[in-house]
TORVO-737627 format. One record per residue (C-alpha): residue in three letters; z, y, x. Coordinates in nm, 3 decimals, m for minus. Layout:
N
    r        Z        Y        X
  ALA        Z        Y        X
...
end
This chain:
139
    r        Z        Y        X
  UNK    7.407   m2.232   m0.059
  UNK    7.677   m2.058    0.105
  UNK    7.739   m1.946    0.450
  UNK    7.847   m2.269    0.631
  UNK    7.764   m2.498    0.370
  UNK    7.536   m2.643    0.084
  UNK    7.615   m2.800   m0.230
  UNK    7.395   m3.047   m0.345
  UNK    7.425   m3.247   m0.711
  UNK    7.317   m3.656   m0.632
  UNK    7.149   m3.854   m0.844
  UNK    7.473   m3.989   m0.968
  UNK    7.622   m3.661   m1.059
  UNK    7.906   m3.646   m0.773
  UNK    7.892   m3.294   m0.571
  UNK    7.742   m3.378   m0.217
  UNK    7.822   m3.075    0.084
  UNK    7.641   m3.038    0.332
  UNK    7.704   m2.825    0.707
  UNK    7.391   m2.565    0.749
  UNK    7.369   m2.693    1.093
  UNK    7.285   m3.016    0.942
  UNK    7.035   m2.911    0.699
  UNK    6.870   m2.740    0.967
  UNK    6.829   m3.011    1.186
  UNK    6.701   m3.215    0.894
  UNK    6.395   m3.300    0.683
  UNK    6.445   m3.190    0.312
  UNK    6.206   m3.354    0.062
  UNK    6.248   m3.164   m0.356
  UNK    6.134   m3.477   m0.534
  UNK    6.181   m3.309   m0.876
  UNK    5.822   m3.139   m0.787
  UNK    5.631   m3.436   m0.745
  UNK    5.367   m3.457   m0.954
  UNK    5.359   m3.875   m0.997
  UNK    5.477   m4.181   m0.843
  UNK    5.319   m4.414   m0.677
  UNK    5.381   m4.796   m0.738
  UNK    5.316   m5.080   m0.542
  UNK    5.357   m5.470   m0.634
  UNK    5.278   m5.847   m0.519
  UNK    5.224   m6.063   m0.714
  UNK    5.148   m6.439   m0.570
  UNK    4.916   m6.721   m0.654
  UNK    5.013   m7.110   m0.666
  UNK    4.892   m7.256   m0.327
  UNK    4.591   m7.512   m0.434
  UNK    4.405   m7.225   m0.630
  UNK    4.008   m7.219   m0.516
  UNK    3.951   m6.947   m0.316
  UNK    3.718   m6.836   m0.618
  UNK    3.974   m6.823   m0.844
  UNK    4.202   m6.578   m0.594
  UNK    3.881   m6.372   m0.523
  UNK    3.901   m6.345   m0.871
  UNK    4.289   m6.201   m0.905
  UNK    4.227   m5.823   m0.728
  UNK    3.907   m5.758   m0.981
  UNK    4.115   m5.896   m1.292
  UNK    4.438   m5.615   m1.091
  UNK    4.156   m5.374   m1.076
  UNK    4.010   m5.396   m1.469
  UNK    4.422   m5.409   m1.589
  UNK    4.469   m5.056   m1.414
  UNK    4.131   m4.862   m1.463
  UNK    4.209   m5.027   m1.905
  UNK    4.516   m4.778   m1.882
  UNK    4.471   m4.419   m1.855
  UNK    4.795   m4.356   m1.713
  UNK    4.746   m4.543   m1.381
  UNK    4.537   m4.468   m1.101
  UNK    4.423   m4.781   m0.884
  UNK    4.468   m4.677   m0.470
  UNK    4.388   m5.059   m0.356
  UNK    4.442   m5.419   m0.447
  UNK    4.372   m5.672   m0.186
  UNK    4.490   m6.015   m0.063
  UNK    4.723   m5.966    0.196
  UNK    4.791   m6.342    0.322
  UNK    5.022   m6.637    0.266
  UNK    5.388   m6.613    0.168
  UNK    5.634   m6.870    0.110
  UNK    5.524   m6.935   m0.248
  UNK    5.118   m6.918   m0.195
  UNK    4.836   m6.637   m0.193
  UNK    5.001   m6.290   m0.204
  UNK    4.772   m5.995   m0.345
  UNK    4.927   m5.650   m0.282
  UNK    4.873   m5.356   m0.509
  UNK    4.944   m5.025   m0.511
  UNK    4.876   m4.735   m0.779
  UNK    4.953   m4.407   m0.872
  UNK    5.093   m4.310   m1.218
  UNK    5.072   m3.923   m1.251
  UNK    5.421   m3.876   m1.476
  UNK    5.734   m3.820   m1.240
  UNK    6.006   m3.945   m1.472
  UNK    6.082   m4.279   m1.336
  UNK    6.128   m4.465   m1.681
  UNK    5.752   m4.391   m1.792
  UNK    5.629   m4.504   m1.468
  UNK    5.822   m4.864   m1.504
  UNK    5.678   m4.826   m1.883
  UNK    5.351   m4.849   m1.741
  UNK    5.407   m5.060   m1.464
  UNK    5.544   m5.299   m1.712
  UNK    5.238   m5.280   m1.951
  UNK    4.991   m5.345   m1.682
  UNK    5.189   m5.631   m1.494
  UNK    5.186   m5.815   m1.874
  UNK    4.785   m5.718   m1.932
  UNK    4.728   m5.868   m1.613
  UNK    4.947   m6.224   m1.685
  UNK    4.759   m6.259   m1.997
  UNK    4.473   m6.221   m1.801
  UNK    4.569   m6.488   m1.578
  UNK    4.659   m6.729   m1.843
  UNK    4.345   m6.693   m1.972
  UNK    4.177   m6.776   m1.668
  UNK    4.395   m7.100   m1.628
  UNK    4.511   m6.896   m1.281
  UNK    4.861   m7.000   m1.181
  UNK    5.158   m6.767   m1.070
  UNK    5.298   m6.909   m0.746
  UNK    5.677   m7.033   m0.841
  UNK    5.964   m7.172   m0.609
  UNK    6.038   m7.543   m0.645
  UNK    6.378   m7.611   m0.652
  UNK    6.478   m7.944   m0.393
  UNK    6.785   m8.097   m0.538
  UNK    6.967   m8.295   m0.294
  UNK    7.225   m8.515   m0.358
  UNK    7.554   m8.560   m0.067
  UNK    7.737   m8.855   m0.077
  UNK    8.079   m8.794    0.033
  UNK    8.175   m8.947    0.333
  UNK    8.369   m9.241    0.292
  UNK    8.784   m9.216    0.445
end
């Protein structure tokens, strides 16, 4: 910090300066002291699955989480319809900072819970490609 402007090292490595002025009209947030991250993902249902079945999906979300002892569950709930079929939002809170791990255990969980699913006979919403087929116009 000098005495008209701050040097700041990005993400990326490149040298980022900053006015004081600036800096004092801003919010600054140190996110090298978190202590965790918090992660939050949809995952959506095929439309046509009993209501049952998606009542099902947040306490199968739920059991994935609380099985691994490096996630914290916050809230898993269906949100509504989307463009593919029943979306159920989750988010959670994995207490390790370094980005990498917390994708490691997103990762783990998001695969616990497909196998879950599979073994339910629960279907993932997908997108249904239309194929159309243009016939030129004739000269």
């Amino acid at each position: 910090m000098g005495l008209k402007t701050t040097r700041v090292k990005s993400v990326n490595g490149e040298q980022v300066i900053f006015g004081n002025t600036d800096l004092l009209k801003s919010r600054i947030r140190n996110l090298t002291r978190r202590e965790g991250r918090r992660m939050v993902f949809t995952i959506s249902i095929a439309p046509g699955t009993s209501a049952a079945d998606i009542g099902r999906v947040p306490l199968m979300i739920a059991a994935a989480i609380d099985g691994d002892s490096n996630a914290t569950l916050q809230r898993t709930h269906l949100i509504g319809t989307g463009p593919l079929g029943f979306d159920i939002e989750t988010s959670m809170l994995i207490p390790d900072p370094d980005y990498s791990k917390a994708f490691d255990v997103r990762q783990r969980i998001l695969l616990t819970i497909y196998a879950r699913l599979e073994e339910a006979k629960i279907e993932l919403a997908r997108p249904s490609a239309a194929l159309t087929h243009v016939t030129p116009p004739i000269a």
